[in-house]
C-alpha positions as a Markdown table, in Angstrom:
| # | Residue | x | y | z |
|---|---|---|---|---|
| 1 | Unk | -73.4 | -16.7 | -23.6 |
| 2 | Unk | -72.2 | -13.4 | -22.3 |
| 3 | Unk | -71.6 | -10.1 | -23.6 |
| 4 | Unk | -68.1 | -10.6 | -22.9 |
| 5 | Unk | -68.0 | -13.8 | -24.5 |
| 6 | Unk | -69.7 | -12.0 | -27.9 |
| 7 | Unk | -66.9 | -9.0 | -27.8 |
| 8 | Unk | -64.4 | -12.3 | -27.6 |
| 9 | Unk | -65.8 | -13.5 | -30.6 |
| 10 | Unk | -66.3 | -10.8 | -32.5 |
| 11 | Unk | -62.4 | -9.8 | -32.1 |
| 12 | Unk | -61.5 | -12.9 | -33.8 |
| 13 | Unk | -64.2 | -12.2 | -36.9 |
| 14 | Unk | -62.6 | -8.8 | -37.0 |
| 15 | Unk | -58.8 | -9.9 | -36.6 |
| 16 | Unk | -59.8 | -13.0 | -39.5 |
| 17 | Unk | -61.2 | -10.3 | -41.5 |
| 18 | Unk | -58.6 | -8.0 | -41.8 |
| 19 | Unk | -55.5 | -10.8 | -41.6 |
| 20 | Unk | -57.6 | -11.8 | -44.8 |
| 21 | Unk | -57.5 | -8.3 | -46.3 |
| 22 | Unk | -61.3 | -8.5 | -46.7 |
| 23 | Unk | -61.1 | -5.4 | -44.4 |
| 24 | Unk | -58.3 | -3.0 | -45.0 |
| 25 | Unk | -55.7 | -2.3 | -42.6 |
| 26 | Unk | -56.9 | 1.4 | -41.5 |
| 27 | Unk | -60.0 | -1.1 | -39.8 |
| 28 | Unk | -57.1 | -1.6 | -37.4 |
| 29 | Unk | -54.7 | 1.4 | -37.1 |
| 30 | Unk | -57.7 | 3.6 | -37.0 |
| 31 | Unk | -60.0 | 2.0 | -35.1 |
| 32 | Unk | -62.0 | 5.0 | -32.6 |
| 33 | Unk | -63.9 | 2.6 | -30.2 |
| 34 | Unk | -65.9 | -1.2 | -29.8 |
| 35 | Unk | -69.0 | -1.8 | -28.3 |
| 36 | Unk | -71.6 | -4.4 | -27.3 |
| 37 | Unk | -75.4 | -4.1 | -27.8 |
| 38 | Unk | -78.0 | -6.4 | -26.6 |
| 39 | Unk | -81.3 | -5.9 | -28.4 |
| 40 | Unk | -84.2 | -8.7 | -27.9 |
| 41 | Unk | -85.4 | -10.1 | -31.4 |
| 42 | Unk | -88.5 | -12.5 | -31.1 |
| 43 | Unk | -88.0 | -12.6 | -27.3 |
| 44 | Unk | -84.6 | -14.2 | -27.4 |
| 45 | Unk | -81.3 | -12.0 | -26.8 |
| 46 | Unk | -79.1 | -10.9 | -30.2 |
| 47 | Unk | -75.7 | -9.3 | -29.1 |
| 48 | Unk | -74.0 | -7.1 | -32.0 |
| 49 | Unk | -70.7 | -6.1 | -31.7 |
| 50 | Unk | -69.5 | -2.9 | -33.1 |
| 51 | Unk | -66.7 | -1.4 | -34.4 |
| 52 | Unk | -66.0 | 2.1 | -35.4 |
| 53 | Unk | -63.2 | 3.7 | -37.3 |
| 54 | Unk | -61.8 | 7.0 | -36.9 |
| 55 | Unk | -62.7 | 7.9 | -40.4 |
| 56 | Unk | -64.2 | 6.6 | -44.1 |
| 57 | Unk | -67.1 | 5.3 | -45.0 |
| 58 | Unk | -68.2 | 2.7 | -44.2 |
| 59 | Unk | -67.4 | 4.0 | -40.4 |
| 60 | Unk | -68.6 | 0.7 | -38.4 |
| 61 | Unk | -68.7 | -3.0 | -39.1 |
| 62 | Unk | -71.2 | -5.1 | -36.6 |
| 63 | Unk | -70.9 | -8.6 | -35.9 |
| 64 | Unk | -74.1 | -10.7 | -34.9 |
| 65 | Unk | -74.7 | -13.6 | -32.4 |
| 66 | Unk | -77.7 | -15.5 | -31.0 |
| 67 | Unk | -78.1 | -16.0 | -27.4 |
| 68 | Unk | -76.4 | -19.9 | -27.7 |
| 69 | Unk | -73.0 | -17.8 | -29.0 |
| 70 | Unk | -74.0 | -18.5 | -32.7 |
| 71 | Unk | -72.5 | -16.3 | -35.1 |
| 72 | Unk | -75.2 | -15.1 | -37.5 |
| 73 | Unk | -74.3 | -12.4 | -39.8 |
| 74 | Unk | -72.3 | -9.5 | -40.0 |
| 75 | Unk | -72.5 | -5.8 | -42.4 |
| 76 | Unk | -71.9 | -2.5 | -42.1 |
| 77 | Unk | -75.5 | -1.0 | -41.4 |
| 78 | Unk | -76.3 | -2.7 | -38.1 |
| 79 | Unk | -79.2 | -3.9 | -39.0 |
């Protein structure tokens, strides 16, 4: 599992969640930038994918996935 391969991934959580309304549409027509971290939990590899909004608060929503490409959680705290 890339880091590429988590950004895929976490485009389709974000697209599903705002198709859904479950984020509202200014998640998309204000959207300032993405971006992949790699942090190592228990010596194995999380990725977090992060996206940030112009504006508002909540200003990010992360996305979570194992080193096998398992999706494991998402919020808005990045923790």
């Amino acid at each position: 599992f890339t880091a590429l391969q988590a950004l895929q991934k976490g485009t389709q959580l974000y697209d599903r969640l705002i198709a859904s309304g479950k984020l509202p549409e200014d998640w998309e027509t204000g959207l300032k930038r993405v971006s992949i971290d790699v942090r190592i939990l228990d010596k194995k590899r999380e990725y977090v994918v992060q996206f940030e909004k112009l504006d508002g608060d909540p200003s990010s929503v992360y996305f979570f996935f194992d080193q096998e490409g398992e999706y494991t959680g998402s919020n808005f705290s990045g923790k």
